[in-house]
C-alpha positions in Angstrom: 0.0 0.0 0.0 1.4 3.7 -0.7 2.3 5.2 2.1 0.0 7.8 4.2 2.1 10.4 4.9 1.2 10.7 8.9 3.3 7.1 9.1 6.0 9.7 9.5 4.6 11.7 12.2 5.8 9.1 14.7 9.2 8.7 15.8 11.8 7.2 14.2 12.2 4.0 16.1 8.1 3.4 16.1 8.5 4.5 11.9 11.6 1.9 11.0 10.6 -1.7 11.0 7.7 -0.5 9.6 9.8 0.3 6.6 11.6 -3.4 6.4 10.1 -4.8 3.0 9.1 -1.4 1.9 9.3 -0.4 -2.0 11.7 2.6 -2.3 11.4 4.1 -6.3 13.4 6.5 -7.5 13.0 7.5 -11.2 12.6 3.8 -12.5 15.2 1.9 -10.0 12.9 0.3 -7.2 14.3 -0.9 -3.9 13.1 -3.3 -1.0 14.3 -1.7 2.4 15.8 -4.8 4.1 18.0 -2.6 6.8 17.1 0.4 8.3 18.3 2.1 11.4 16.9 5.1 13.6 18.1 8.2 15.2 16.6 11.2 17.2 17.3 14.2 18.9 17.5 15.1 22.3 19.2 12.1 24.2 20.5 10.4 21.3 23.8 10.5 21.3 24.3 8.7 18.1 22.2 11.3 16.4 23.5 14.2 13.4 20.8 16.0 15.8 22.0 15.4 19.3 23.9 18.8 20.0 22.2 21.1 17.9 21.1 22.0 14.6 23.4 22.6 11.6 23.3 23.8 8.1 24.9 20.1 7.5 21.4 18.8 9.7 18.8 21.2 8.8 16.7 19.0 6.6 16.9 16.5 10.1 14.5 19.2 11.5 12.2 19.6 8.7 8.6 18.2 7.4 8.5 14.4 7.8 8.6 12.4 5.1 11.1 14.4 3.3 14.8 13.2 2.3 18.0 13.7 4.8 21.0 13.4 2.8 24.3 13.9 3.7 28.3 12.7 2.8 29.7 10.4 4.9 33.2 10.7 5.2 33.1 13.4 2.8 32.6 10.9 -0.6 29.6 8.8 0.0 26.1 10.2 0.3 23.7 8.8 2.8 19.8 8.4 2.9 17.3 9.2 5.4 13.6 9.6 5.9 12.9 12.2 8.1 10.2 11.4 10.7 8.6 12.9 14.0 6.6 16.3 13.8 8.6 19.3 12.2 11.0 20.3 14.3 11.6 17.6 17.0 14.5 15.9 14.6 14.6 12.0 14.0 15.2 10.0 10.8 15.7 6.3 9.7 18.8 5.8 8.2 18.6 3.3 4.9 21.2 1.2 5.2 20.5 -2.1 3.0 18.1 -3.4 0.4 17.8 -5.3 -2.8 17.2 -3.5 -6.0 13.8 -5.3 -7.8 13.7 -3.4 -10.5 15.5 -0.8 -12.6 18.4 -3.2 -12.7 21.2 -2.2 -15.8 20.6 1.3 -14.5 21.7 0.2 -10.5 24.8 -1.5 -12.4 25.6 1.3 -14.2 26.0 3.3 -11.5 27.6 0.5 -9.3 29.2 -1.5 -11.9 28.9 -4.3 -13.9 30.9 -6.6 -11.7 29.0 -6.2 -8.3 27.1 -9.0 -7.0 23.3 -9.1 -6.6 23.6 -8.8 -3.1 25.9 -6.1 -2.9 24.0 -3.7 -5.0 22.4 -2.2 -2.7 24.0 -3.5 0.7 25.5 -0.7 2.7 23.9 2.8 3.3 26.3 4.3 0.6 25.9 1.5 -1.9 22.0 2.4 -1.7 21.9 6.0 -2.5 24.2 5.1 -5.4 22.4 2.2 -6.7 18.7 4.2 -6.6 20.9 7.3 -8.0 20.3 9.7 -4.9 22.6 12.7 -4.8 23.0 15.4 -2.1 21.6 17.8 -4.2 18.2 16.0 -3.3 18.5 16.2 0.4 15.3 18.1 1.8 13.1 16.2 -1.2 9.7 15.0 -0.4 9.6 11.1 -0.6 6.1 11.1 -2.1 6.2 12.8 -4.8 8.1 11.7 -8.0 10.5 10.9 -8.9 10.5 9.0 -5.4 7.6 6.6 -4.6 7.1 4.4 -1.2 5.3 1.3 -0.9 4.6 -0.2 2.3 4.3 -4.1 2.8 0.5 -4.9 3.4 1.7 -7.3 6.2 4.2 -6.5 8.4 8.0 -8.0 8.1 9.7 -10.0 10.7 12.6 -7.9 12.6 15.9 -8.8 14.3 16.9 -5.8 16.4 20.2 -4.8 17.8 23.2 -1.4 17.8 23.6 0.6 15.3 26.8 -0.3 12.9 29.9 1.7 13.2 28.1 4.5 15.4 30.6 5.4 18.0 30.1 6.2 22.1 27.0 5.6 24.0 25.6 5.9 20.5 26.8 2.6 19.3 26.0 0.4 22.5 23.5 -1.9 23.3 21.6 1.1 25.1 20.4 2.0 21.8 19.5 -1.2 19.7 17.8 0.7 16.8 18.8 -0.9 13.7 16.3 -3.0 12.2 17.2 -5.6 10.0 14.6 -8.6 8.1 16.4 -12.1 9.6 18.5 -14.1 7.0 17.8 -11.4 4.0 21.2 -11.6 2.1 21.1 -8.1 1.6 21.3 -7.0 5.1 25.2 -5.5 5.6 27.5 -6.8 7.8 27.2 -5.3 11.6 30.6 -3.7 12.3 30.8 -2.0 16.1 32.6 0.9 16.1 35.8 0.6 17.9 35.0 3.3 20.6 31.3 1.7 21.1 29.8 2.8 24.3 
């Protein structure tokens, strides 16, 4: 079913396994959401959000439903959807999923060589294989080119820290990624070395 936009309303942690076996389009590539992972303001210290905001985090604090993109390590762009009421500052992080349709152009942009599975596994390797650029943070996920299906049943989740999120951030205090069980497409946990 397409989503309603007041899914996003809620908070990101109540908003992300609702997302596992979600339909992500962008132009004519199409995505299933296998791995997500949540973040918020306020007490979150894993969070782009957690001190204050930023011309980098702005779009963090804006309408829900809308795109947060960023750079990572200043050369990969990464995806979230914004959730929680304008203003209050939590996302879901896309971190995995398999591409189901739009296929030659996913390889084109990640290469001919790639494996199936590692199209789209890895938040970096996502926004590349859908084709999302920075220049698209603050867009509104429901209006094309983006589209977002929702599963009409809900997927089974395994739940656990976030990946590579240093501090209290990355500790078991905060087991906010969301991940379907045994999906090949799910990325590798990796705790940061400085994990709270």
């Amino acid at each position: 079913m397409t989503v309603d936009r007041d899914l996003f309303s809620q908070d990101a942690v109540d908003v992300a396994p609702l997302l596992l076996g979600a339909l992500l389009r962008h132009g004519d590539t199409v995505l299933r959401i296998s791995e997500v992972e949540a973040y918020q303001a306020g007490d979150d210290p894993g969070s782009h959000a957690f001190r204050r905001r930023t011309p980098r985090n702005a779009s963090m604090f804006g309408p829900p439903g809308h795109l947060y993109a960023y750079f990572s390590y200043g050369m990969h762009v990464c995806a979230n959807i914004v959730c929680s009421p304008e203003g209050e500052a939590s996302a879901v992080l896309l971190r995995g999923g398999e591409i189901v349709a739009g296929h030659s152009e996913a390889r084109a942009r990640r290469g001919a060589s790639i494996p199936e599975r590692d199209l789209a596994r890895g938040p970096a390797r996502l926004t590349r294989a859908l084709g999302i650029g920075l220049h698209q943070d603050g867009a509104d996920l429901t209006v094309d080119p983006f589209e977002l299906t929702l599963p009409t049943e809900p997927v089974p989740a395994l739940t656990g820290p976030r990946t590579g999120v240093g501090g209290l951030g990355g500790g078991v205090e905060f087991p906010w990624r969301f991940w379907i069980p045994g999906d090949r497409t799910v990325s590798v946990y990796r705790r940061h070395p400085r994990a709270g």
